[in-house]
C-alpha angles and dihedrals in degrees: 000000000000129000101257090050092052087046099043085047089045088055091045094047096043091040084051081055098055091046094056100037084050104036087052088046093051090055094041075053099044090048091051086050101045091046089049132103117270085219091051103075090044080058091057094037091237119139117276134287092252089046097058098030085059088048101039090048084052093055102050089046088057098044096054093038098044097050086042087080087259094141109242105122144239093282102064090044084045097047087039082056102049087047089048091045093045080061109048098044100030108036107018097058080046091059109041078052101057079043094052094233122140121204121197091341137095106239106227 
């Protein structure tokens, strides 16, 4: 096997691993949206409910379909990710803690 064939095979395969590490996050993302309060995220002063489920279910629409083959680009899988990243490390720790949940850490 040449070299442009093993590195050509090594971008396919860890590309294939973002996608899916990111495509199962966003709907991880979407579904704790979806489930939350509409009152918590004007606690947080975060946008509304409406507002990040439709961008979160955007996002998670981009990021399957892009990396499908269906011809959109880097730049829409890489805008749906950054979206999809804003919420689960911005809003979403806003608003467990306005909840007063507490995911994959011991509250103090």
């Amino acid at each position: 096997m040449s070299t442009a064939i093993f590195v050509h095979n090594a971008q396919v395969y860890i590309l294939l691993a973002i996608t899916i590490v990111a495509g199962v996050t966003s709907t991880v993302a979407l579904v704790h949206a979806a489930i939350t309060r509409p009152d918590a995220f004007t606690a947080t002063d975060a946008q509304s409910k409406t507002f990040w489920v439709s961008i979160l279910a955007v996002s998670t629409i981009l990021i399957w379909v892009v990396q499908a083959g269906f011809g959109m680009g880097l730049m829409f899988f890489l805008a749906a990710v950054t979206a999809m990243l804003v919420y689960v490390v911005d809003v979403r720790v806003r608003i467990d803690g306005v909840l007063g949940r507490s995911w994959f850490r011991k509250n103090a």
